[in-house]
BABAKOL-515509 format. One record per residue (C-alpha): residue in one letter; x, y, z. Coordinates in steps of 0.2 Angstrom, whole numbers. Layout:
N
<pt code="A" c1="X" c2="Y" c3="Z"/>
...
This chain:
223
<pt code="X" c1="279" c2="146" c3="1"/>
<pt code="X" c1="261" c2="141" c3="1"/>
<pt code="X" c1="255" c2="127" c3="-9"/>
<pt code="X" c1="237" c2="126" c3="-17"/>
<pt code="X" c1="234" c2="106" c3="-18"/>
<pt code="X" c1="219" c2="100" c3="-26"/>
<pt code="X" c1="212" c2="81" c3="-23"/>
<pt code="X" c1="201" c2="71" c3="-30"/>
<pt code="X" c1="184" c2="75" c3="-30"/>
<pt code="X" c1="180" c2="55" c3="-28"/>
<pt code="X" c1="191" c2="44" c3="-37"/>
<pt code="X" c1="206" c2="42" c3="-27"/>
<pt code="X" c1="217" c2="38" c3="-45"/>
<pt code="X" c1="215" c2="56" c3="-49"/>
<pt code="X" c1="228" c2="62" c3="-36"/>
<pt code="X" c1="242" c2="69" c3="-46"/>
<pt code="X" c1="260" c2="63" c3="-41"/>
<pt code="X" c1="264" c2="81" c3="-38"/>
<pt code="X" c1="252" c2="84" c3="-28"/>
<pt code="X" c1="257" c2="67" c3="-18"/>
<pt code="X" c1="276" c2="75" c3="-17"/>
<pt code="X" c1="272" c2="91" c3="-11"/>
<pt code="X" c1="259" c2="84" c3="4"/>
<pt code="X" c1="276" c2="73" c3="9"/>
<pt code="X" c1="287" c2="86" c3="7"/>
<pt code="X" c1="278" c2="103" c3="14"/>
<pt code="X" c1="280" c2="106" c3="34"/>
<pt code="X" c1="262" c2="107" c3="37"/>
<pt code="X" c1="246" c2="103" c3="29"/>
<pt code="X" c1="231" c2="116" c3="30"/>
<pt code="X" c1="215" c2="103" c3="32"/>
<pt code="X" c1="198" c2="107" c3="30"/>
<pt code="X" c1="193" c2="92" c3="40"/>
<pt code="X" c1="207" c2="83" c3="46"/>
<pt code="X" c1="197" c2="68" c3="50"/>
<pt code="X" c1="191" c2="65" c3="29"/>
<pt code="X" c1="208" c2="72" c3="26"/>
<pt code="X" c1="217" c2="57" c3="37"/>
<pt code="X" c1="210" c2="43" c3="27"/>
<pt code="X" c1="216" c2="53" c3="11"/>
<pt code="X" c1="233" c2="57" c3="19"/>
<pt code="X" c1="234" c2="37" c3="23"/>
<pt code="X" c1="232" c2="30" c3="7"/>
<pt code="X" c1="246" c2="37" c3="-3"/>
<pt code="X" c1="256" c2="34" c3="14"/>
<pt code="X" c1="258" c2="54" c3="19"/>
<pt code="X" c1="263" c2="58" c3="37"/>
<pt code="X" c1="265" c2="76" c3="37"/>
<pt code="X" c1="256" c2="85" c3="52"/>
<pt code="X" c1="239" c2="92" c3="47"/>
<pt code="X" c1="232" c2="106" c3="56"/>
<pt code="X" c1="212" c2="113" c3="56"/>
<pt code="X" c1="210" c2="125" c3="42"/>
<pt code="X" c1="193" c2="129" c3="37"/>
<pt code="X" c1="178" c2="141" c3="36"/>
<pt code="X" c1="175" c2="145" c3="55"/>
<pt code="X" c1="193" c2="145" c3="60"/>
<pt code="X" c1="203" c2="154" c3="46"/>
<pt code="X" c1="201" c2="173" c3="51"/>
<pt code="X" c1="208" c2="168" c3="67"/>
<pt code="X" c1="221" c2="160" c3="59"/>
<pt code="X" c1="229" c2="166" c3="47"/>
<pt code="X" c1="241" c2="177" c3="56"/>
<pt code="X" c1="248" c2="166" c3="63"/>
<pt code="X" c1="250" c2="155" c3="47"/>
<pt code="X" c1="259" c2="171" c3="40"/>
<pt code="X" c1="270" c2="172" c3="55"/>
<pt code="X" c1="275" c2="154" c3="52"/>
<pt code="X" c1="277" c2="158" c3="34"/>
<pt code="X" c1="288" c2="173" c3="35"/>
<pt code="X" c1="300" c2="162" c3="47"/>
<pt code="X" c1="301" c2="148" c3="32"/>
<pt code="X" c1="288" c2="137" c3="34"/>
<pt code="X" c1="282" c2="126" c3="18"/>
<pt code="X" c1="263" c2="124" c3="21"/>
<pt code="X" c1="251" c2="115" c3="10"/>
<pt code="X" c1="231" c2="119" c3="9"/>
<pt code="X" c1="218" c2="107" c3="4"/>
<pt code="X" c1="201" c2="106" c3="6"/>
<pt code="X" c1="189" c2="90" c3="9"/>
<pt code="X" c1="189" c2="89" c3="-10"/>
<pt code="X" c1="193" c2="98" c3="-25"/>
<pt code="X" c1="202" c2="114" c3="-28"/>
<pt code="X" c1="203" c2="125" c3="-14"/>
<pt code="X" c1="197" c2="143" c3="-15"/>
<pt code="X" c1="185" c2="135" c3="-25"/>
<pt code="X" c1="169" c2="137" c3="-18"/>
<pt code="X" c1="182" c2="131" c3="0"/>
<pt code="X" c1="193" c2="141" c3="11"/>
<pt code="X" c1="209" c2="147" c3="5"/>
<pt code="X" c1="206" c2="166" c3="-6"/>
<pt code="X" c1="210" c2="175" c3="12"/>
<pt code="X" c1="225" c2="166" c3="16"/>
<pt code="X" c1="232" c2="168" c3="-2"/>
<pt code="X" c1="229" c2="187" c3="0"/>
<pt code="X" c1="237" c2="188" c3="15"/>
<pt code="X" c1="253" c2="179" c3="6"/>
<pt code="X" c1="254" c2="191" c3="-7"/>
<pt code="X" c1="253" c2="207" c3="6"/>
<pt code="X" c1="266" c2="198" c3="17"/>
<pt code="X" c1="276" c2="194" c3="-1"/>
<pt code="X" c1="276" c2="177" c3="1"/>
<pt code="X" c1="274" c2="167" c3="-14"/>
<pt code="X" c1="260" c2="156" c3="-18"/>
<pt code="X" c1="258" c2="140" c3="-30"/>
<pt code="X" c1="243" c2="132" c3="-36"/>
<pt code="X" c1="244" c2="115" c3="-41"/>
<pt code="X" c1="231" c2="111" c3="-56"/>
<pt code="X" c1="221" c2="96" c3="-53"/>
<pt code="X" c1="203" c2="89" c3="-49"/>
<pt code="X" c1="190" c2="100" c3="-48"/>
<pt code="X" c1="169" c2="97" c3="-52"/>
<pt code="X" c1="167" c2="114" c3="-63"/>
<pt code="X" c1="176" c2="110" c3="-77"/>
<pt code="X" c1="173" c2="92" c3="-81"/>
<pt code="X" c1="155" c2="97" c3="-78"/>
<pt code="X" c1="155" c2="113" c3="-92"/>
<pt code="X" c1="164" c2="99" c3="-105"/>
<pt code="X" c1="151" c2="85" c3="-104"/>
<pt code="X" c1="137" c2="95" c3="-102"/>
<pt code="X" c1="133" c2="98" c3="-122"/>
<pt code="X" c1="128" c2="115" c3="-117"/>
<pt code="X" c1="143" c2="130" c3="-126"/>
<pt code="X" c1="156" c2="134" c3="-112"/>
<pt code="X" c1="168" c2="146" c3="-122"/>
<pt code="X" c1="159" c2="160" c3="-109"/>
<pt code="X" c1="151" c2="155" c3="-94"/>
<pt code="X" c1="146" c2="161" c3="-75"/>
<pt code="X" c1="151" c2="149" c3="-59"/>
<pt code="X" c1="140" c2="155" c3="-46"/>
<pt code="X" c1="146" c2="141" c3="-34"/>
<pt code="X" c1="132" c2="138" c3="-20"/>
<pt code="X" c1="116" c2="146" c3="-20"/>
<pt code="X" c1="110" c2="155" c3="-3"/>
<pt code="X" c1="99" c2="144" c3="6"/>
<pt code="X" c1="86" c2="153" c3="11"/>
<pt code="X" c1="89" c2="174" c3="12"/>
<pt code="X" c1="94" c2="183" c3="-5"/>
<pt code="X" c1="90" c2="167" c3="-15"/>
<pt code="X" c1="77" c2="174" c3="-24"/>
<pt code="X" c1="88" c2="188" c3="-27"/>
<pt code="X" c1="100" c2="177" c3="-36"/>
<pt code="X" c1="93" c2="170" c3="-45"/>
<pt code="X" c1="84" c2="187" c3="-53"/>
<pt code="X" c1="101" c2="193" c3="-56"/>
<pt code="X" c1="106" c2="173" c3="-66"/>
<pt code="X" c1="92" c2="177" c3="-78"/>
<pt code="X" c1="100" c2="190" c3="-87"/>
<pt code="X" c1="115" c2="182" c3="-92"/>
<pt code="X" c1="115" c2="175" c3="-110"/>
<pt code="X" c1="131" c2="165" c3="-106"/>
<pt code="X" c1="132" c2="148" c3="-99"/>
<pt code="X" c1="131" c2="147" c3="-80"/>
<pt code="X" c1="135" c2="134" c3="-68"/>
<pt code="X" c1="132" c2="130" c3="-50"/>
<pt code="X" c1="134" c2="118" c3="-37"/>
<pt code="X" c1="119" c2="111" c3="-27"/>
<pt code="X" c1="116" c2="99" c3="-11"/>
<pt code="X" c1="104" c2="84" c3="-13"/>
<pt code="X" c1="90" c2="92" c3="-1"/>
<pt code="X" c1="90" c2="107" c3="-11"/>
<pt code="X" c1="91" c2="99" c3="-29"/>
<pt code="X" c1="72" c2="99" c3="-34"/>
<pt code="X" c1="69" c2="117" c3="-27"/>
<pt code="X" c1="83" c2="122" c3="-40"/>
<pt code="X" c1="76" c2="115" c3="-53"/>
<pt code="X" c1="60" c2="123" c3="-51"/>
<pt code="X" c1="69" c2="139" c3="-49"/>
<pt code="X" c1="77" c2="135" c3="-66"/>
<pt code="X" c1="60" c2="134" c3="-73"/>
<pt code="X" c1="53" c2="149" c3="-63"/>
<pt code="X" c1="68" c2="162" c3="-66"/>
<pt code="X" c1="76" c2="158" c3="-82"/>
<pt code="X" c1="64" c2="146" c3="-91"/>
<pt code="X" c1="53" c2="129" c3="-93"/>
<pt code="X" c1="64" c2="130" c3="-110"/>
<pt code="X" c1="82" c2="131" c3="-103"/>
<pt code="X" c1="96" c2="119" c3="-108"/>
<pt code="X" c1="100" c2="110" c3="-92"/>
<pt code="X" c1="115" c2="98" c3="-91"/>
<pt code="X" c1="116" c2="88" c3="-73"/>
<pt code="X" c1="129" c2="80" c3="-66"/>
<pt code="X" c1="129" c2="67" c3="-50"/>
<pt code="X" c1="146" c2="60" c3="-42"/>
<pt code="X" c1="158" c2="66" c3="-54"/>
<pt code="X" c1="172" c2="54" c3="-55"/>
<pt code="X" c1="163" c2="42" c3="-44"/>
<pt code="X" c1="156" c2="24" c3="-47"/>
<pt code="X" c1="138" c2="33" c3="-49"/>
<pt code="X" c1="142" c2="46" c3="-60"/>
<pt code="X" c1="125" c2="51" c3="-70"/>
<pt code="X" c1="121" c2="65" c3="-82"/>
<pt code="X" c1="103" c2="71" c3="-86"/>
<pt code="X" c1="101" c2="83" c3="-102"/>
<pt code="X" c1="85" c2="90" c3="-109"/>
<pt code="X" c1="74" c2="105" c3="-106"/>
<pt code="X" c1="71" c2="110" c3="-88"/>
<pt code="X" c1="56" c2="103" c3="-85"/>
<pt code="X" c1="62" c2="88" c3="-92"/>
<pt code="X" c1="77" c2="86" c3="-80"/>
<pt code="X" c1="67" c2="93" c3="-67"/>
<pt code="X" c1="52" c2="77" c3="-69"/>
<pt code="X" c1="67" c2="66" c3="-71"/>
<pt code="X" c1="71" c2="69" c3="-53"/>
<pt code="X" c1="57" c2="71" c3="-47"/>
<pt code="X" c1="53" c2="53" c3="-52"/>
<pt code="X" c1="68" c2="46" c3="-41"/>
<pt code="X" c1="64" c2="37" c3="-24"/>
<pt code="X" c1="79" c2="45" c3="-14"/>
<pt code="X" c1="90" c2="60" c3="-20"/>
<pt code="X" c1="108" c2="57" c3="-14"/>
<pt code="X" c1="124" c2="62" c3="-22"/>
<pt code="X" c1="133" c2="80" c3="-26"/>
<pt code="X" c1="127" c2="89" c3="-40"/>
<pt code="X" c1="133" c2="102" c3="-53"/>
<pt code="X" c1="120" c2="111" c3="-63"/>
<pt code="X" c1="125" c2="119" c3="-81"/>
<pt code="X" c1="112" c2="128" c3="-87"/>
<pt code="X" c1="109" c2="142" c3="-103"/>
<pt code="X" c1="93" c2="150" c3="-103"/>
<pt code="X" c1="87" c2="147" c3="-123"/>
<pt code="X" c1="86" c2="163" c3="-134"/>
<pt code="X" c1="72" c2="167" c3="-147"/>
């Protein structure tokens, strides 16, 4: 069996007692970073083995994760926070599963998407997750192809890269566009900014340091 195991994406009450039984009980825990991983593990008092499971490791991996599987393992994946698969490691290894018939279980639990889609004040019954924007190559690219959605769409954005975003927003879909961001969910500096996007975008822009993790809902307005 292989476990899915969400955490909290920053406040440490949002662990599940589930998800705590299952990373006690489990032969192995999956870790994206073993390190942020340990401190987690520590505090709800968790002495299960971790092993490195992450981005630049997991094609080499995961046949021997299947090995140790078929021979009846129990291992649990998490991620640094949140859901994995989620924008985070963990769609290979569960398709792996599946071809070697070994059952799968995802734990619901913490994740920034959908606590971002319900506060944002922007409709959510249809929407896009786009996840992480390229950096640099096929951005622009990206973006075009975000424009013709009528729906909803969300995505996630580091600090360094915030501002350009916004400005994207303005360029691609619109200096109109209902935008709804979110900084530090669940965290002591949770903060949401809501107006057009060249409001929002100003907002920012008047900040002396941008730090945080960021979601941005945004719907392109129609005439």
């Amino acid at each position: 069996m292989l476990y899915l195991v969400p955490t909290p994406i920053g406040n440490l009450s949002d662990m599940s007692f589930r998800a705590i039984e299952i990373l006690k009980k489990v032969d192995r825990i999956l870790a994206e970073d073993t390190r942020k991983s340990g401190r987690l593990l520590k505090h709800f008092l968790i002495d299960t083995r971790m092993i490195s499971y992450h981005a630049h490791n997991e094609h080499k991996a995961i046949d021997r994760l299947i090995e140790q599987l078929i021979d009846g393992a129990q291992l649990a994946l998490i991620t640094d926070a949140g859901t994995p698969g989620i924008s985070d490691p963990g769609f290979l290894l569960v398709r792996a599963c599946y071809k070697a018939g070994i059952q799968v279980s995802c734990l619901p639990g913490a994740n920034a998407l959908i606590p971002a889609l319900a506060m944002s004040g922007i409709p959510c019954d249809k929407f896009y997750f786009e996840g992480f924007l390229p950096p640099k190559k096929g951005r622009q690219t990206r973006w075009k192809h975000l424009a013709l959605y009528d729906c909803t769409v969300a995505l996630y954005e580091s600090p360094h890269r915030l501002l350009k975003a916004l400005k994207e927003i303005i360029e691609y879909i619109g200096p109109d566009t209902q935008v709804s961001l979110v900084k530090e969910l669940s965290k002591m500096y949770e903060k949401v900014w809501f107006g057009s996007a060249i409001e929002v975008h100003a907002a920012i822009d008047a900040l002396a340091t941008i730090k945080g993790e960021y979601v941005i809902i945004f719907k392109k307005t129609t005439k």
